[in-house]
N, C-alpha and C positions, 0 to 999 in steps of 0.2 A: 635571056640576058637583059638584063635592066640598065640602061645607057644614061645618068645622071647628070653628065659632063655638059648638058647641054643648058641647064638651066643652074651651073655654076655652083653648085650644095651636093655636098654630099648626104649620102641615103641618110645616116645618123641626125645630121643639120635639118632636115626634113623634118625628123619625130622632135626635135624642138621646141618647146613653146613660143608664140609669137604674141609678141602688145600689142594690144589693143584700147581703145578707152571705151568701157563700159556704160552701157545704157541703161535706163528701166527696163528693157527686154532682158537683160541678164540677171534680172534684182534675185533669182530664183535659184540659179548657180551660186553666185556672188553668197547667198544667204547659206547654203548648203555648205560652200567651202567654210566663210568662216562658222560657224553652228560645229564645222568638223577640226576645228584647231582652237589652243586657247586664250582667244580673243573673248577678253572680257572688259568690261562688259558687253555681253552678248545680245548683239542687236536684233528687235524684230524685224519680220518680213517687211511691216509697213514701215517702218524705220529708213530700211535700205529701197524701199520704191523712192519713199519721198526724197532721200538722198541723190540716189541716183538725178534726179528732174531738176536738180538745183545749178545756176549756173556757176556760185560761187564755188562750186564744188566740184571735184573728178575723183576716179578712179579707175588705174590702169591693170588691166588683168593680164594674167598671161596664160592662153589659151593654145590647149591640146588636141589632138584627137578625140582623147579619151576625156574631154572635159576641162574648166577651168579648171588648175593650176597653181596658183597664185595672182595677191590683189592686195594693191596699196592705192588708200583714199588721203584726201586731205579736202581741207575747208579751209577757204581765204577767208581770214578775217582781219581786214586792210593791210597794214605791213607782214602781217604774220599768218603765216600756213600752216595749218595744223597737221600733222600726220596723224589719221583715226583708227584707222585698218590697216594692220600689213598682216599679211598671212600668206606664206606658200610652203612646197616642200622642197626637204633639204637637196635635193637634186636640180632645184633649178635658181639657184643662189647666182649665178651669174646672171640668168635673164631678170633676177628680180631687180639687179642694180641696175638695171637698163629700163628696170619699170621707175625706177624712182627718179632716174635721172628724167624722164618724161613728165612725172609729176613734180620736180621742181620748173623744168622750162613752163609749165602749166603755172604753179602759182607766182614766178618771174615776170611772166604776161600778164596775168591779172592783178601783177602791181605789189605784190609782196616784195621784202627785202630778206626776209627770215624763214625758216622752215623748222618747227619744234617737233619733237614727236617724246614721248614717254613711253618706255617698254621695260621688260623685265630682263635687270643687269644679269648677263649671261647669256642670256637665247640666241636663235639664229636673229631677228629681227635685229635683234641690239649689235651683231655683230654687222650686217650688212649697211645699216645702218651706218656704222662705223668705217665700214670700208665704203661709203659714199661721200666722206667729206665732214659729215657730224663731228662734232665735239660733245664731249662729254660737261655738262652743268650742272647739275645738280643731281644727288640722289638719297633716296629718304626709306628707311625700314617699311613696312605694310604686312598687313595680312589680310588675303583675299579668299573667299572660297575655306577659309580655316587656315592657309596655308602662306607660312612666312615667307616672302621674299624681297628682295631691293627691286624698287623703281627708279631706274634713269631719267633724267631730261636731259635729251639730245639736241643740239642746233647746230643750224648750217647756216650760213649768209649765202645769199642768191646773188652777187656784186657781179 
């Protein structure tokens, strides 16, 4: 019998992904997940090293047993935070809004007042997104890859 009770989680809470902020040691995961979702434009290896190394920059992962998870980047550039990467699976939509809230107190501290992100109107991103406090600002027709779709711009105020 397996006694859980004692460190207050239960067995399911356990297999949960947890946040973490990503390092250059994880550029390899990090690359793999997005390379495996569609985030485009799709970054090099050397891309996400150098990213990762930057202090203007973070990214919070959320990490499995079985492997990173999901991962949302952004880049301060003075008032405004970019959102560059979000990518996870649709099963872990609650820890991802718990990554983002981690990545706004991150560019809140490094002095931003805004946080933008652009994704594609519909997705799970645009939705979480949306259930994080974003508003909806602008969005424009494209075709990417051959393939029609709308892009959002998303903003949030960090006040």
């Amino acid at each position: 019998m397996n006694d859980d009770s004692r460190d207050g989680r239960t067995p399911h809470a356990k297999g949960r992904p947890r946040i973490s902020r990503l390092g250059i040691g994880d550029a390899e995961a990090l690359f793999a997940l997005l390379t495996g979702q569609d985030v485009w434009p799709r970054p090099r290896s050397a891309d996400i090293i150098e990213f990762l190394g930057r202090n203007d920059a973070a990214t919070f992962g959320l990490r499995a047993a079985d492997g990173l998870r999901g991962a949302v980047s952004t880049l301060v550039e003075g008032a405004v935070a970019h959102v560059l990467w979000i990518a996870f699976d649709p099963d872990t939509v609650a820890e991802m809004r718990l990554a983002l809230e981690e990545l706004a107190a991150f560019a809140k501290a490094s002095g931003s007042a805004m946080l933008f992100a652009q994704v594609e109107q519909g997705s799970a991103a645009h939705r979480a997104l949306l259930g994080c406090g974003f508003a909806e600002d602008y969005d424009e027709r494209e075709v990417t890859r051959g393939r029609p779709r709308v892009v959002v711009d998303l903003v949030r105020a960090l006040g």
